[in-house]
C-alpha positions as CSV (number, residue, x, y, z in Angstrom):
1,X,-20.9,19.8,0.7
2,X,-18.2,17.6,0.7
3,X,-14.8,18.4,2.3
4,X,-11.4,20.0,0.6
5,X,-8.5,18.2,0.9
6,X,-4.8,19.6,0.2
7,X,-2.0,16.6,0.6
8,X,1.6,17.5,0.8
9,X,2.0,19.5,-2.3
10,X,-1.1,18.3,-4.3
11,X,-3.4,20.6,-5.5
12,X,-6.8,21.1,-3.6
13,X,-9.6,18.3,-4.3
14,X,-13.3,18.0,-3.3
15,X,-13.7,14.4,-2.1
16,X,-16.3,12.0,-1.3
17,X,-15.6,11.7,2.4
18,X,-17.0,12.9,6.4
19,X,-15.6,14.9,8.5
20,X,-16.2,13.7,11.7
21,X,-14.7,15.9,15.0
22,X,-11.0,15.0,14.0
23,X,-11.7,12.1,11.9
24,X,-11.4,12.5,8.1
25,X,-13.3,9.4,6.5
26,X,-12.4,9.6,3.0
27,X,-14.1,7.3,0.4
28,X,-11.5,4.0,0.2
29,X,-11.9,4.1,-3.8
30,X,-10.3,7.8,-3.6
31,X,-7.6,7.6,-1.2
32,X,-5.2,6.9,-3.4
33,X,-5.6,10.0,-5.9
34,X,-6.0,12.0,-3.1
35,X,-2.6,11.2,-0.9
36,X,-1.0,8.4,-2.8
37,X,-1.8,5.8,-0.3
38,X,-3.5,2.9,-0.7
39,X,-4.9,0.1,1.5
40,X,-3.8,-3.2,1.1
41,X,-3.6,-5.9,3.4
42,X,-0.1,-5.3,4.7
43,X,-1.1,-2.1,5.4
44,X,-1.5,1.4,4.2
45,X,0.9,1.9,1.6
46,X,2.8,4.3,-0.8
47,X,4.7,2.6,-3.7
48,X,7.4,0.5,-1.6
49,X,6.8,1.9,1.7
50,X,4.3,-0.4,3.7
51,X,3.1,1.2,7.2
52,X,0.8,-1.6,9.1
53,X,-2.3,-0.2,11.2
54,X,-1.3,-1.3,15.0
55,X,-3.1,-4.1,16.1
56,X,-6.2,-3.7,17.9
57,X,-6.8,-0.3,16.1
58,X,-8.5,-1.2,12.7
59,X,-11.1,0.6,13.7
60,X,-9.3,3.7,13.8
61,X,-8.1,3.8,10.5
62,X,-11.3,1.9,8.3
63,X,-15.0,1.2,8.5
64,X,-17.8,0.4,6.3
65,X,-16.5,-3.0,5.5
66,X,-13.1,-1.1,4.0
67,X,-15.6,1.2,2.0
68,X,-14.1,4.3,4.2
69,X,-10.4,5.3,5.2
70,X,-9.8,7.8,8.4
71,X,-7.2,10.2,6.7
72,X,-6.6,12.1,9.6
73,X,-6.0,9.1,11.4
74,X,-3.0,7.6,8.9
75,X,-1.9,11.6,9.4
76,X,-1.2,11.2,13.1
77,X,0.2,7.4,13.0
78,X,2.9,9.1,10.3
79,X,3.5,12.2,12.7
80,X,2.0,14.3,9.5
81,X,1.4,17.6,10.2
82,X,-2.9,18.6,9.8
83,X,-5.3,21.5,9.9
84,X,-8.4,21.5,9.4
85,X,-10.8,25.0,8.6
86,X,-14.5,23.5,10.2
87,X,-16.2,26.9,8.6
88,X,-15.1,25.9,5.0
89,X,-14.5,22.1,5.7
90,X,-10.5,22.3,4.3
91,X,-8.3,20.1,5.4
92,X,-4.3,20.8,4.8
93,X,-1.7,17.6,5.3
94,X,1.7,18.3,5.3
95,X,4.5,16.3,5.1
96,X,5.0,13.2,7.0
97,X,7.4,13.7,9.8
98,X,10.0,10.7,8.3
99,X,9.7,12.7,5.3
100,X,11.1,16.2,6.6
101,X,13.9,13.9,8.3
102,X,15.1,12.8,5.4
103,X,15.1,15.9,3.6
104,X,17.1,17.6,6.6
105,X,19.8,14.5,7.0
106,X,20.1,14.3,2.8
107,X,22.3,17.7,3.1
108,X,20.6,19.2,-0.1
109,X,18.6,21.9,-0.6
110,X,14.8,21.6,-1.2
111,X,14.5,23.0,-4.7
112,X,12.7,26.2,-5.9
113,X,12.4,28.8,-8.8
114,X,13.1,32.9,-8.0
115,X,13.2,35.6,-10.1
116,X,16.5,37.7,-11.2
117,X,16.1,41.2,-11.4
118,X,15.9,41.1,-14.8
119,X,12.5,38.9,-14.2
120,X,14.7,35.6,-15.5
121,X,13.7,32.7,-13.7
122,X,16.2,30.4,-11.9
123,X,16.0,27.0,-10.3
124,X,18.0,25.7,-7.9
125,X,18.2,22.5,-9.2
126,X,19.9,24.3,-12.7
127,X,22.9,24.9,-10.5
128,X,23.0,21.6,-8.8
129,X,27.1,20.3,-8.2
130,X,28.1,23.5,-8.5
131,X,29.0,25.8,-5.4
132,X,25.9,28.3,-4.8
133,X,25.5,30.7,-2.2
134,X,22.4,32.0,-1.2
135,X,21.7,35.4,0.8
136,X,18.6,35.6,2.5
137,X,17.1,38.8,4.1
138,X,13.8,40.0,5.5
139,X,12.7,43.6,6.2
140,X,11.2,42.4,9.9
């Protein structure tokens, strides 16, 4: 059975990859659907952004003569959040520490959709550049 992968926000997908201890080798050929990163010889990268696998750890991150990537590995080298389920073989990434930074330092509230009472929906973004205050409550 091959493994589950959910990345960031993407939906679950059964790959063609090896679960290893705390290795994730993910086919090279699907990395790229799966995460949005792709290997090239400057690195692992994601549109513009270019991270370079340290030196002396190529290992770490590819085998099979590039054939296979170690997702977990590119995970902890981005300070990514990851769980893995060994019963089912699911493995959840979430968002890259740099990522969560920016987000927090941008001063602008991550968008989302709630219902009125009425059962209208309402998005966040609809009310952008205006003032919006939001109450939050919970019954614990």
């Amino acid at each position: 059975m091959s493994p589950i992968v959910i990345f960031g926000d993407g939906a679950a997908q059964s790959v063609g990859a090896a679960s290893e201890g705390s290795n994730l080798w993910i086919d090279a050929a699907e990395l790229k659907r799966v995460s949005g990163w792709e290997l090239k010889p400057e690195g692992v990268c994601k549109g513009e952004l270019c991270v370079p696998i340290p030196t002396g750890r190529a290992s770490d991150f590819s085998r099979d003569d590039g054939r296979r990537f170690n997702l977990a590995e590119l995970a902890k080298l981005l300070e990514q959040p990851a769980l893995r389920s060994v019963n089912h073989d699911v493995w959840l990434f979430g968002e890259a520490s740099f990522r969560r930074r920016q987000t927090i330092t941008s001063v602008e509230a991550p968008d989302f959709e709630l219902p009125d009472l009425d059962g209208n929906l309402h998005r966040l973004s609809d009310y952008r550049g205006k003032k919006v205050l939001l109450s939050a409550w919970a019954s614990w």
